[in-house]
TIPALO-705360 format. One record per residue: x, y negated, z negated of N, C-alpha, C in turn; residue in three letters; residue number from 1. Coordinates in nm, 3 decimals, always signed. Layout:
N
- n_px  n_py  n_pz  ca_px  ca_py  ca_pz  c_px  c_py  c_pz  res  n
- X  Y  Z  X  Y  Z  X  Y  Z  ALA  NUM
...
end
This chain:
118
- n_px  n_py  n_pz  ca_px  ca_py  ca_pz  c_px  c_py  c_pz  res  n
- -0.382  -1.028  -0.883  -0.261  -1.106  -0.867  -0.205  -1.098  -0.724  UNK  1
- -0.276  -1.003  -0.621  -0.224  -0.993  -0.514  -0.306  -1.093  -0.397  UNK  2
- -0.443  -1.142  -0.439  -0.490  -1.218  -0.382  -0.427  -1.344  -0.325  UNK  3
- -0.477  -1.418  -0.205  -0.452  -1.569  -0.190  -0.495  -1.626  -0.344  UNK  4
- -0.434  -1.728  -0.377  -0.458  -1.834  -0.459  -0.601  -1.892  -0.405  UNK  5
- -0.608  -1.954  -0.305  -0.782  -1.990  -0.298  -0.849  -1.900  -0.298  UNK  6
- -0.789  -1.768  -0.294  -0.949  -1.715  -0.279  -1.015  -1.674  -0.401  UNK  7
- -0.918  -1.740  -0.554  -0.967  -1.705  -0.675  -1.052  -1.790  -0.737  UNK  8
- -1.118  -1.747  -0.790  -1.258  -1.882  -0.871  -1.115  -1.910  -0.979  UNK  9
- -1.200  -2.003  -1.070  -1.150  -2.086  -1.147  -1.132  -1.989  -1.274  UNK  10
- -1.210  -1.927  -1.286  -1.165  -1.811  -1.410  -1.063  -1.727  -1.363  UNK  11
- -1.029  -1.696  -1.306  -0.964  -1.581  -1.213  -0.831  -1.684  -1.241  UNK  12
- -0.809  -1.777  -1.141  -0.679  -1.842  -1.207  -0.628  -1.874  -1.314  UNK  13
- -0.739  -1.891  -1.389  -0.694  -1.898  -1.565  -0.651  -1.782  -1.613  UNK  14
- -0.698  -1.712  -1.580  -0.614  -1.520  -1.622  -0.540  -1.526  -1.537  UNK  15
- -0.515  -1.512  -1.424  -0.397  -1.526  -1.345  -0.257  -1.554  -1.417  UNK  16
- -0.266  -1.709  -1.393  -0.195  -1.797  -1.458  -0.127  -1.766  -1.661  UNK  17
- -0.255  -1.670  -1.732  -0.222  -1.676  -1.863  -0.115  -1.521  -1.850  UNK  18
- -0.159  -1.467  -1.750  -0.085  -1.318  -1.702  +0.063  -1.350  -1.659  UNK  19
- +0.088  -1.451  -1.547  +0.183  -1.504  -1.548  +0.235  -1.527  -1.636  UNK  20
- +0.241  -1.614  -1.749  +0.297  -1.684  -1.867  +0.350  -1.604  -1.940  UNK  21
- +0.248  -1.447  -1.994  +0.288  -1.404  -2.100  +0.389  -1.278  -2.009  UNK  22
- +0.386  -1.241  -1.929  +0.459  -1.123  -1.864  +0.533  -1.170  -1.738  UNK  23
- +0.646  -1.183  -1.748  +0.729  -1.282  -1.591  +0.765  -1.125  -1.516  UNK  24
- +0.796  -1.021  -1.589  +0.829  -0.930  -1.517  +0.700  -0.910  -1.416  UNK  25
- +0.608  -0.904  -1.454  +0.478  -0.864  -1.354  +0.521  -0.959  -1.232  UNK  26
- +0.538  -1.097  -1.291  +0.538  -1.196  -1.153  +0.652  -1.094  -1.053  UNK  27
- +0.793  -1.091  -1.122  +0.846  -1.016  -1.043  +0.844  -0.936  -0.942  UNK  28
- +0.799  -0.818  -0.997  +0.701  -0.742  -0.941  +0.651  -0.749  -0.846  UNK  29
- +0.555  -0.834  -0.828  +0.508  -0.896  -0.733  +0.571  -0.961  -0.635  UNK  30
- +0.619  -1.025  -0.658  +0.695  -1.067  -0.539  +0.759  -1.016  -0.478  UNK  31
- +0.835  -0.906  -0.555  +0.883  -0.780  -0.454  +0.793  -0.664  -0.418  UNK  32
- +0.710  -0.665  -0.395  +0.586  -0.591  -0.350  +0.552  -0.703  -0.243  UNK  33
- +0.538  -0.777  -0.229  +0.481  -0.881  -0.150  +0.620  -0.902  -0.045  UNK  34
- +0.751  -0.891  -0.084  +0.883  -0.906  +0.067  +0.839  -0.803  +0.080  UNK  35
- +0.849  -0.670  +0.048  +0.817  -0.537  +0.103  +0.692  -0.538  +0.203  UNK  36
- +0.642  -0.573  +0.136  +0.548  -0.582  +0.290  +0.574  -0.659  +0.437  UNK  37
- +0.595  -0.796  +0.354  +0.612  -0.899  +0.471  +0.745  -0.820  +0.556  UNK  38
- +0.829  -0.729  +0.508  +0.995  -0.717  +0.561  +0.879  -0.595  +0.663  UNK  39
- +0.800  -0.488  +0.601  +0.726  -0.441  +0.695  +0.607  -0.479  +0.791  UNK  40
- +0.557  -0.544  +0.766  +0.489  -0.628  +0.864  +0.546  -0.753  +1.019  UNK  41
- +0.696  -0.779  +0.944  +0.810  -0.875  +1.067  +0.863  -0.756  +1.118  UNK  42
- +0.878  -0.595  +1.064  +0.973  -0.511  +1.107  +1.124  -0.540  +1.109  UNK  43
- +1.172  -0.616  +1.008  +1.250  -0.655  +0.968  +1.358  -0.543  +0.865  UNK  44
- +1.466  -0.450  +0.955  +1.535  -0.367  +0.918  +1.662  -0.392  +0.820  UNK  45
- +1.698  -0.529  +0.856  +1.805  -0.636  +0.825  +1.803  -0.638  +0.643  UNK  46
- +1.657  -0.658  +0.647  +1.607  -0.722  +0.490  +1.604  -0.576  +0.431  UNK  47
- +1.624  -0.489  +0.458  +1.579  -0.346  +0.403  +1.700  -0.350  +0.248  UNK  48
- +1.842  -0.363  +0.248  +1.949  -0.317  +0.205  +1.935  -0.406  +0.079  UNK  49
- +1.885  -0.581  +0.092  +1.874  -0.679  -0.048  +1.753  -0.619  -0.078  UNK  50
- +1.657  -0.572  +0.013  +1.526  -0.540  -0.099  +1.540  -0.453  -0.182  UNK  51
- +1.628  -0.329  -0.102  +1.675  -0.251  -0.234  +1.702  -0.268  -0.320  UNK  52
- +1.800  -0.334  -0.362  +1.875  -0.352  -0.457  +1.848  -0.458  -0.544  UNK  53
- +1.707  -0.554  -0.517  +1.656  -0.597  -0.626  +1.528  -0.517  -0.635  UNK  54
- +1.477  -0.463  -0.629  +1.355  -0.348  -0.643  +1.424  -0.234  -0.786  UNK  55
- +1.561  -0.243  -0.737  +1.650  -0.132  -0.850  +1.613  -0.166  -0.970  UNK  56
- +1.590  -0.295  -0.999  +1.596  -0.325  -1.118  +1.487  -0.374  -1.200  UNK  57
- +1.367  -0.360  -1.113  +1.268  -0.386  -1.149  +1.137  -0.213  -1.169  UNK  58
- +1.018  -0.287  -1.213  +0.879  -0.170  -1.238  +0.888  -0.089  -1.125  UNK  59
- +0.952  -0.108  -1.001  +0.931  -0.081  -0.858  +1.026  +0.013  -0.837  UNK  60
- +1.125  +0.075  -0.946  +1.263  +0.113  -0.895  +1.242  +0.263  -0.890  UNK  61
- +1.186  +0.348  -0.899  +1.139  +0.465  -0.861  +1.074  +0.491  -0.752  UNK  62
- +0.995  +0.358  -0.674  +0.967  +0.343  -0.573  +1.104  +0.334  -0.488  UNK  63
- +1.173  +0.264  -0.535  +1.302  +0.205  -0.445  +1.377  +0.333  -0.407  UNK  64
- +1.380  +0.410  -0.532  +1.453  +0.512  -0.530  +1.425  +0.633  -0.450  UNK  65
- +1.279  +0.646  -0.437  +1.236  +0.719  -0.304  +1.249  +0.682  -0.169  UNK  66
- +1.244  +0.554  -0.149  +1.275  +0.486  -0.034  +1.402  +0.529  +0.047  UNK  67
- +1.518  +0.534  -0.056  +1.654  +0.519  -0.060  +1.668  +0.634  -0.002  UNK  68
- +1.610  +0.752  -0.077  +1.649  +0.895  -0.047  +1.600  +0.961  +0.070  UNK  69
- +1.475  +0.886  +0.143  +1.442  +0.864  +0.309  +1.479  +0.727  +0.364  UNK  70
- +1.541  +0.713  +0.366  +1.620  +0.588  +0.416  +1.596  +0.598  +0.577  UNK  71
- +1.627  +0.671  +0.650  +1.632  +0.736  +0.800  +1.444  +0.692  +0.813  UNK  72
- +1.347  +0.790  +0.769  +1.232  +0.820  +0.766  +1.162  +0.659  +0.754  UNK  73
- +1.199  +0.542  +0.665  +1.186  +0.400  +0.618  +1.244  +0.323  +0.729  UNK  74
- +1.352  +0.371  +0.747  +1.399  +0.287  +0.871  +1.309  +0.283  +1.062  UNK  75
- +1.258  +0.406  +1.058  +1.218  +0.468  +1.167  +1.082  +0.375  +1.145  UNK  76
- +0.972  +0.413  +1.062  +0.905  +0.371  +1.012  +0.888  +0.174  +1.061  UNK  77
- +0.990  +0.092  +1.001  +0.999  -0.027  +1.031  +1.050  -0.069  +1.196  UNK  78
- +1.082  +0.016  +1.230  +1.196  -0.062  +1.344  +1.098  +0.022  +1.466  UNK  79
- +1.001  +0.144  +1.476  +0.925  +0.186  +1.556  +0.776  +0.100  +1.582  UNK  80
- +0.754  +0.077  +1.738  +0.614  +0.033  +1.744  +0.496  +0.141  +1.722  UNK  81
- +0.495  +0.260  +1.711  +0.417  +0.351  +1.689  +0.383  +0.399  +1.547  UNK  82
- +0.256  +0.393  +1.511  +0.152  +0.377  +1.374  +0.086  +0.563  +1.349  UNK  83
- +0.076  +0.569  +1.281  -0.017  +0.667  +1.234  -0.152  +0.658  +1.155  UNK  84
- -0.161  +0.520  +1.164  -0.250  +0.456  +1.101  -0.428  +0.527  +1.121  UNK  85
- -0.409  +0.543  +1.287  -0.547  +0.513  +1.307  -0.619  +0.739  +1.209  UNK  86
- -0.466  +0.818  +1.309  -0.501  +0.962  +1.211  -0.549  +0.910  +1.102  UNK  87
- -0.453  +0.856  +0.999  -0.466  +0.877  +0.820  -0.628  +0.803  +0.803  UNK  88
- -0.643  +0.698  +0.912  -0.819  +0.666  +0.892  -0.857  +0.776  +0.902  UNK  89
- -0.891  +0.878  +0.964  -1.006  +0.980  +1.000  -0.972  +1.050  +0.888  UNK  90
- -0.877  +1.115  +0.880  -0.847  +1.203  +0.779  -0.921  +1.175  +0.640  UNK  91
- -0.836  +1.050  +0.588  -1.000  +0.966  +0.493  -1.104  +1.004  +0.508  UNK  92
- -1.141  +0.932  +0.625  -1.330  +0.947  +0.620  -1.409  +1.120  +0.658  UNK  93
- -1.245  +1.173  +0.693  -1.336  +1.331  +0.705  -1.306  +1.357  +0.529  UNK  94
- -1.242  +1.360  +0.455  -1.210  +1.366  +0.332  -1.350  +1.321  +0.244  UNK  95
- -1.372  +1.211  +0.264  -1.476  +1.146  +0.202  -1.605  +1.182  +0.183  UNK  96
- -1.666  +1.245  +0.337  -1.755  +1.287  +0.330  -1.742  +1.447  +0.278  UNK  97
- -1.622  +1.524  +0.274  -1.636  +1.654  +0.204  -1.628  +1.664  +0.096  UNK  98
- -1.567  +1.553  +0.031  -1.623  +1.513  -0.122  -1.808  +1.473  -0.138  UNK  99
- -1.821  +1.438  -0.069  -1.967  +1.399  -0.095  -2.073  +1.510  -0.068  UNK  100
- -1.985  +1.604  +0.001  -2.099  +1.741  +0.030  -2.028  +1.828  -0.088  UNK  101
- -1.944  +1.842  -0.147  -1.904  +1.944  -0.216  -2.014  +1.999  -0.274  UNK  102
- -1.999  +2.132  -0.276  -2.147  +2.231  -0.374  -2.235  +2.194  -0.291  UNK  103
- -2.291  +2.134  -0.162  -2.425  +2.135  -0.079  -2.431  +2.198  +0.048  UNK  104
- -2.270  +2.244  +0.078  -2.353  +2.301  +0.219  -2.220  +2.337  +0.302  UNK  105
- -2.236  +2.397  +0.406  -2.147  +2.477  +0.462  -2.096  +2.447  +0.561  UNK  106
- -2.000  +2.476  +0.673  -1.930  +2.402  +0.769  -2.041  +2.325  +0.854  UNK  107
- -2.196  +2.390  +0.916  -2.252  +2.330  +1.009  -2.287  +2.183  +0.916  UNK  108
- -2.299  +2.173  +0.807  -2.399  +2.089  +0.774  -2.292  +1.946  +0.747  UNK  109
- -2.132  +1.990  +0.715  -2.021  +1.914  +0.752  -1.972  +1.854  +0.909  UNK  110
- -2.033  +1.923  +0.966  -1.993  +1.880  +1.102  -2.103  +1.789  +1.151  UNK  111
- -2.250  +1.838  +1.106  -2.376  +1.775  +1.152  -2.291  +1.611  +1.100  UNK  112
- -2.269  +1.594  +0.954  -2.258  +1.509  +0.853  -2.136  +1.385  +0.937  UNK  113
- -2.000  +1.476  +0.987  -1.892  +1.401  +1.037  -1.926  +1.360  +1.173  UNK  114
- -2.032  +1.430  +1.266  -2.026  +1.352  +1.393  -2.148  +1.256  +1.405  UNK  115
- -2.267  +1.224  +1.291  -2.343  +1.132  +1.293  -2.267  +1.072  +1.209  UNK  116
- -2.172  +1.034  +1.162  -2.048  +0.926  +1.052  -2.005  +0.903  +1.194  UNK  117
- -1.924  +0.939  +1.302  -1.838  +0.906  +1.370  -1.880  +0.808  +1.449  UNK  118
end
């Protein structure tokens, strides 16, 4: 349901669409998952205070409610040009591969493993 509309085959919109019909809260949902992003993606600090407060009342409101209680941390977050993005990648992919060695082998054979990955 988070997809573009074209990019669904024709079955896909028929469940889509029958998902829609029978559950409007989901649509909801969605759509406030979808300003939340866009309000973070424009960096748009302005929109922060109405998103709250319809998020309150929706599947999302425990989300909202954490938000609320870093408010400072959310704000910084939107209104800063600086990402942490590219760390939390590595961190992943060093993660990934120590799941995939678990029970086979010991720091050299992790390091051999992470700098032919890198």
């Amino acid at each position: 349901m988070t997809l573009g509309r074209d990019a669904l085959t024709k079955a896909e919109t028929v469940l889509v669409a029958a998902i829609e019909g029978s559950i409007p809260t989901l649509v909801d949902t969605r759509d406030v998952v979808a300003d939340f992003q866009g309000m973070i993606r424009r960096k748009s600090l302005g929109d922060l205070d109405p998103w709250l407060e319809r998020a309150k009342g929706g599947l999302v409101a425990s989300f909202a409610n954490g938000i609320n209680k870093d408010r400072a941390a959310v704000a910084a977050a939107i209104t800063s040009p600086w990402s942490n993005g590219q760390t939390e990648g590595q961190i992943t992919k060093l993660k990934l591969v120590k799941r995939q060695m678990y029970g086979h082998g010991k720091l050299d054979l992790l390091q051999a493993r992470v700098i032919s990955a890198g």
